[in-house]
N, C-alpha and C positions, 0 to 999 in steps of 0.2 A: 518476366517480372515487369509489373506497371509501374510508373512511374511512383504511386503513392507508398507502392511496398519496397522502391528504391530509396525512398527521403524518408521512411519510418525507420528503413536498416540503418539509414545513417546515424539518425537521431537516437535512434537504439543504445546505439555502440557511443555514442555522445554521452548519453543519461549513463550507463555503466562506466564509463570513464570516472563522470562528475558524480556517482554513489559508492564508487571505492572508499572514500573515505567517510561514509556513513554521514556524509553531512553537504550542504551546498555553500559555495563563501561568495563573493558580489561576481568576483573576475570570472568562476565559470557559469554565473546565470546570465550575465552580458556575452559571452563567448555562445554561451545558447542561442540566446536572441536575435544575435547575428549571423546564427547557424540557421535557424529559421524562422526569418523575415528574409534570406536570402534560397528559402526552397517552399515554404507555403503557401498556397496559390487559395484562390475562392472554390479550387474545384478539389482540393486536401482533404481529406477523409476528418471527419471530428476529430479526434484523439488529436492529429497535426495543431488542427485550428486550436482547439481548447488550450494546449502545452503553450500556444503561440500569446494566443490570449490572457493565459492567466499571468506568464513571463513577461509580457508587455506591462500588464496593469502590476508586478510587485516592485518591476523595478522603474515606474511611474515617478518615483521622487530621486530617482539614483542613488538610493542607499537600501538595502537588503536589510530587513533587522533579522531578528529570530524567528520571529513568530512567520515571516515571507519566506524565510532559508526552509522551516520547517514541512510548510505546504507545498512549498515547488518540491525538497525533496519526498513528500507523500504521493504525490502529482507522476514524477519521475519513475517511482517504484512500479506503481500501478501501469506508465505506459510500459513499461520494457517486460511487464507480467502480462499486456493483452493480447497475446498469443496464445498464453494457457486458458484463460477464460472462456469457457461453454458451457451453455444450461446445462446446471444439474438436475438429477430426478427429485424430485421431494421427498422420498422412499427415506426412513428412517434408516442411520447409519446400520452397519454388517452385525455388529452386536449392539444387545439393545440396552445401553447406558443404563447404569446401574441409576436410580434416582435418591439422591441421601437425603437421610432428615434433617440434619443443622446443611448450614448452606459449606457450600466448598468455597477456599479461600488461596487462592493462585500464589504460589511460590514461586521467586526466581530458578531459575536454573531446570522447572517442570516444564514438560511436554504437553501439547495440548494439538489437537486433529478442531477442527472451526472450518465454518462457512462462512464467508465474508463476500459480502457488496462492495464492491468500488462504486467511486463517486459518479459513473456512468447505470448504476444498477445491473451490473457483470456480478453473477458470483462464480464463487472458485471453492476448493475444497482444500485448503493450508495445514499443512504439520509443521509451527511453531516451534522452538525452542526459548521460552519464555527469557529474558536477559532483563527490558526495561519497562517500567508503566508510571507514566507521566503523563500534566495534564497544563495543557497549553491554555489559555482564553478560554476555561469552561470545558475546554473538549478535552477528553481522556485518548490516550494512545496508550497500547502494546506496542512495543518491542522486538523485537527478538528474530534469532535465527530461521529462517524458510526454508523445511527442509527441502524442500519438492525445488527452490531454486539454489539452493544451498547458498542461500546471500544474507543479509540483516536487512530486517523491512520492518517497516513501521506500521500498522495497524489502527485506523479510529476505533475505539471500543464501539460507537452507536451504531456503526456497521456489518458488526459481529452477525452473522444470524443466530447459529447455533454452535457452543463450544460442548468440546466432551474433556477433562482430563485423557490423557492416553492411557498411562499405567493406571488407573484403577478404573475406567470407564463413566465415572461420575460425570452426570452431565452440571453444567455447571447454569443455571437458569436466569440468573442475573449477573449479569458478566461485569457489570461498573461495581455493583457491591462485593462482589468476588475479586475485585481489586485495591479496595479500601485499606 
């Protein structure tokens, strides 16, 4: 193990520590920062640097609001899932989504199979258990259960690539008005 995959495991196990509680508060974004400004180097794999960067610049004024809790925990999510992340085929999903005529309209507590971009341009293929959908500065989030990490992640909706409902196979083609 190289050094980069030693201070990713650590920081790993960092961000799962600071996402158990499905939320980031000042004390462990400062405990991060101090976790890594003391192991990120110029020779850090991206993902490092970026975490390091973006944690340096929310906590810039020494006070975390929401909208900075929110992003770092978006941020968080996403690094401790890039392991999972590898090209997918573009090959339309196993069955071929039923297409409805009035549009589909995403319920809490429904299951949904989606492709998603993280903010690196990594997709992955997510089964969802839908919980929250909320909308910060303009920008829309999912919610909800990750079965594939069986954890609560959060979701930008304009990342979405393609959503299918699971139990009826509908695909869903406008995912921000599918959340209205």
């Amino acid at each position: 193990m190289d050094k980069n995959d030693a201070v990713r495991k650590v920081v790993s196990g960092a961000a799962q520590v600071i996402l158990d509680d499905k939320k980031v508060v000042q004390a462990e974004a400062v405990a991060l920062l101090r976790l890594l400004e003391g192991c990120v180097t110029e020779s850090s794999d991206a993902a490092l640097v970026n975490l390091h960067r973006v944690t340096q610049r929310v906590l810039a004024d020494d006070k975390l609001d929401t909208d900075e809790a929110e992003e770092l925990r978006v941020l968080l999510g996403e690094f401790i899932d890039a392991d999972l992340f590898a090209p997918l085929p573009v090959a339309p999903p196993a069955a071929e989504p039923n297409r409805a005529l009035s549009p589909v309209l995403l319920e809490l507590g429904m299951t949904v199979i989606m492709k998603y971009e993280n903010s690196k341009g990594e997709v992955s293929e997510r089964e969802v258990l839908v919980r929250k959908v909320a909308s910060k500065n303009g920008v829309v989030y999912l919610g909800g259960v990750c079965l594939m990490r069986n954890a609560y992640r959060t979701f930008r909706v304009d990342r979405i690539v393609i959503m299918i409902v699971k139990n009826t196979g509908e695909l869903v083609e406008n995912v921000e008005a599918a959340m209205a």
